[in-house]
N, C-alpha and C positions, 0 to 999 in steps of 0.2 A: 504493500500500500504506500502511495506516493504521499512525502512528507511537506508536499506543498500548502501553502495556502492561498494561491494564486485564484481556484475556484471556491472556496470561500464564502458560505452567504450564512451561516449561524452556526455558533458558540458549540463545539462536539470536542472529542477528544483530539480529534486531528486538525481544528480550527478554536485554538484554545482563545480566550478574551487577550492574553498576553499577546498575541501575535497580529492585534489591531492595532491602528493607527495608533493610537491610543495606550491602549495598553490597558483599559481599566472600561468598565461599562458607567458612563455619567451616571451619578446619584440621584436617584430620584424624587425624593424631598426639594432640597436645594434646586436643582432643577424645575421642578415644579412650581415652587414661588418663583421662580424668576421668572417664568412663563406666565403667573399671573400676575406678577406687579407691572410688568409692560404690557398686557392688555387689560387691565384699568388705565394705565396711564395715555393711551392711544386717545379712547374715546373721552376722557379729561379733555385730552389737547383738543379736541376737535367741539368739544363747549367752548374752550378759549376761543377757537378759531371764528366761532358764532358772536361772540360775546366784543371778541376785538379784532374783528375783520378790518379796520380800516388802519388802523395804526400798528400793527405785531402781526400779520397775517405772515410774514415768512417767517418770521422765526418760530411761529406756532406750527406751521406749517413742514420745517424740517425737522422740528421736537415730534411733531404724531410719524414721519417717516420712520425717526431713526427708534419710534416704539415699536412699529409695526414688523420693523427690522428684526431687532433685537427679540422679539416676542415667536416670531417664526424660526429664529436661530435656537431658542431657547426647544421650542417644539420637535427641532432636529432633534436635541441631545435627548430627549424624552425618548423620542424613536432610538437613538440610539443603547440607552440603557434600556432596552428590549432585548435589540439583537444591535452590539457593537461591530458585527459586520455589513452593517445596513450602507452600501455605495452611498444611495439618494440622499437617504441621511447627514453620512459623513460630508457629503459635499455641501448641501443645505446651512447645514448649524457651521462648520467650517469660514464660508463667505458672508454669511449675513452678521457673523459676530466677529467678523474682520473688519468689516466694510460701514457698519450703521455705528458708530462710533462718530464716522465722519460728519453726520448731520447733525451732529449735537453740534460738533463744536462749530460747522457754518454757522448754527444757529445762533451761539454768543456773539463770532464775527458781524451779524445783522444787528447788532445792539451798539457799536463799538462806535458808528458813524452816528448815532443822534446822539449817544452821551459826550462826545466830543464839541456837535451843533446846540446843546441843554446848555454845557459849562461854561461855551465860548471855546470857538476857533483861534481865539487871540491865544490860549495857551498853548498851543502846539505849531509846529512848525509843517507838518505835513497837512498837507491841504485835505477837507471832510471829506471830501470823495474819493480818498484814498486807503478811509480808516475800514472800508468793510469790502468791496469788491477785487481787487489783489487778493485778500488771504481769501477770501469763499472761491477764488478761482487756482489759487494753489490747492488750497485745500479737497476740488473738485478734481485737480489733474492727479491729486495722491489716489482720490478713490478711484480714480479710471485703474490705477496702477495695481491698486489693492485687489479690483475687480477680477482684471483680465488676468494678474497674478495668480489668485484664488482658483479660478476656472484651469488654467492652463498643470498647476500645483495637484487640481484633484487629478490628472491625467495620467500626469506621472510621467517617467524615466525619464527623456531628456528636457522636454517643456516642464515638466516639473522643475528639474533646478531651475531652469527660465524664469519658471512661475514667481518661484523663493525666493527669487533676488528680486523679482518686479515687484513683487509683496513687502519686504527691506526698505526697497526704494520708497515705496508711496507711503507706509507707515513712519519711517524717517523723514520724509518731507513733512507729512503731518505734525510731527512731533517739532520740528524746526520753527513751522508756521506759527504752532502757539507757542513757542516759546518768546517770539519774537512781538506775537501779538500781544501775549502779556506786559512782556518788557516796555514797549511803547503805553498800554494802558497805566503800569505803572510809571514812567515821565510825563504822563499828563497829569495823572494824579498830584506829583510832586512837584508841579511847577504851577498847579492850581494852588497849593498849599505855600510854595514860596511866594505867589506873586499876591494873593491874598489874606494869608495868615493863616494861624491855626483856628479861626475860627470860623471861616471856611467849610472848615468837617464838623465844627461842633451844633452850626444851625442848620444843617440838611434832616429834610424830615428823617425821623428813625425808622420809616418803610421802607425807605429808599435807601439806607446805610443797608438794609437787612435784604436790599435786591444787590450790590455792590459786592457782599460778601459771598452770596449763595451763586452768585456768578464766576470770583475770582477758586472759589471751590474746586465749582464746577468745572472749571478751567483747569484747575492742577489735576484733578481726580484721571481728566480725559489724557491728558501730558503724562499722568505717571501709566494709565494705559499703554499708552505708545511706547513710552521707556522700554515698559517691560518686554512690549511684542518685540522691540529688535533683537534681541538675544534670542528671546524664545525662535524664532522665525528663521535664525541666522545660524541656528544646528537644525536646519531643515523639517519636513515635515513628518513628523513618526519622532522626532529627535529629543535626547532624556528629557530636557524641560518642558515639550510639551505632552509629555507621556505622565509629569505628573502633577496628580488632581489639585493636593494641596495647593502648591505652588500656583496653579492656575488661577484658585478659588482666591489665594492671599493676592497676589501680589495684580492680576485681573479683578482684585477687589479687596474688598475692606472687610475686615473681620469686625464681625458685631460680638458676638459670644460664645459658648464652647460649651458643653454638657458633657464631655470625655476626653480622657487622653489616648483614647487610638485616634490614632492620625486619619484614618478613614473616616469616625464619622466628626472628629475636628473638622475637614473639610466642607463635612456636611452645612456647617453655619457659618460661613463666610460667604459676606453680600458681596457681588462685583462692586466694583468703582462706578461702574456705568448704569448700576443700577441705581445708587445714591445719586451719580451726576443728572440720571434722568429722573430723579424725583422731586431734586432739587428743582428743576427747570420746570417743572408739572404743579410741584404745589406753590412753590416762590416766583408765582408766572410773572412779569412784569405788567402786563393788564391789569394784577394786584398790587405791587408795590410801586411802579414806576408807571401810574397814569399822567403824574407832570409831563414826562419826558415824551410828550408826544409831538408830533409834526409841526413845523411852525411856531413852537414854546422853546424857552428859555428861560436860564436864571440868569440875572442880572445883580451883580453883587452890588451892593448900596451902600451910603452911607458909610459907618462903622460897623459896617457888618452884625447889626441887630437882627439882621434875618435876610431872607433872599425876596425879590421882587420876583413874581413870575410876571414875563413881560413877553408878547408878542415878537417874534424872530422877523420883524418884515426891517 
């Protein structure tokens, strides 16, 4: 009897769980929540999208994608902790949990150009229309790369490597963009704060400090995402890091809490980052917190800074 697993379609003595991609059948629990907290969060987004169609429709807009994403990635690994030989599967949860990542953070990129037109352009040196279109179109070039990566990676042998490195690429550009995006968000922040004082930050409503934070979070959660995929991605596909679960669940996310010290079902309670970063974006919508900051408004710093004037941008 051939000791292949080439024809391979469920878990037997001679197509053992060890000898998948993987290595392991995704956990079921865990998996399971994850699969229901991005479809609640989907149809969330899409009351925003009702609610603040006129002012937030793209960035609501790419927050209910990258649920819908993220939710049918999740439903792969479901199928997969069935039968961890499942192709459709494997390829399924593979690309959509590679790839929907990317519309979160376009989605903060859409917020980047009106809180720079809210604060005044006079802080910055890079002209508004520069603060959101560049990165959502880097950002769009990584996920063509994460894409066609993904597709070419589930094929295998030599477009495979192809894949691997296309997958590197566009997750490394990603990771670059926000890194860059942040950095720029932080010198406008600090040249708001030197050219206006520290009291600048202390009269902005506290809704609006509380959209600022869940944003810059948001932001790192999606950044240390990316971090992690280079390495995982760059021992190829099947390769030890991404064969193991922990590591996946910790460092593809944030650990909330623990009920045991076996390391399997440790893994079991650790939230992705993407799951926080998209909760964050679902319940701390800007519709909620950032209704000043809409089209055509601004704050206009006054006086001695008693408070901010909202004043017409014409």
């Amino acid at each position: 009897m051939s000791s292949s697993t080439d024809d391979c379609e469920k878990v037997s003595s001679t197509c053992p769980v060890q000898a998948t991609t993987y290595g392991y059948a995704p956990n079921l629990p865990s998996n399971a929540i994850y699969t229901t907290i991005f479809a609640l969060c989907a149809p969330a987004q899409l009351v925003h999208l009702t609610r603040y169609c006129r002012f937030w429709k793209g960035y609501t807009f790419l927050v209910c994608v990258a649920c819908v994403g993220e939710c049918c990635g999740y439903v792969g690994r479901l199928l997969l902790h069935k039968n961890p030989w499942d192709g459709a599967a494997m390829s399924i949860q593979f690309i959509l949990l590679m790839i929907s990542p990317s519309f979160l953070a376009a989605a903060l990129y859409m917020t980047l150009r009106t809180l720079v037109e809210y604060f005044g352009t006079e802080h910055t040196k890079l002209p508004a229309r520069l603060w959101t279109w560049p990165f959502v179109t880097a950002d769009f070039v990584g996920f063509v790369c994460q894409c066609a990566g993904g597709i070419m990676a589930s094929v295998g042998g030599s477009l495979g490597t192809v894949g691997t490195a296309l997958m590197i690429t566009g997750v490394t550009l990603q990771a670059v963009i926000i890194a860059i995006a942040g950095a720029l968000a932080v010198d406008f922040g600090l040249r708001v704060w030197r050219q206006q004082g520290t009291d600048a930050v202390k009269v902005l409503p506290f809704k609006l400090k509380i959209f600022f934070v869940s944003m810059a979070v948001a932001l790192l959660l999606i950044l240390a995402r990316c971090i992690y995929r280079i390495p995982e991605l760059a021992e190829g596909v099947g390769g030890p890091l991404m064969r193991k679960e922990v590591e996946f669940m910790v460092f593809d996310g944030l650990f909330v809490f623990y009920l045991s010290t076996s390391a399997a079902t440790l893994a079991d309670h650790y939230f992705r980052m993407i799951v926080i970063a998209t909760l964050l974006l679902t319940i701390l919508h800007p519709g909620h917190l950032a209704s000043e900051m809409r089209n055509g408004k601004k704050y206009a710093f006054t006086g001695e800074l008693a408070g901010y004037e909202l004043c017409d941008n014409a």
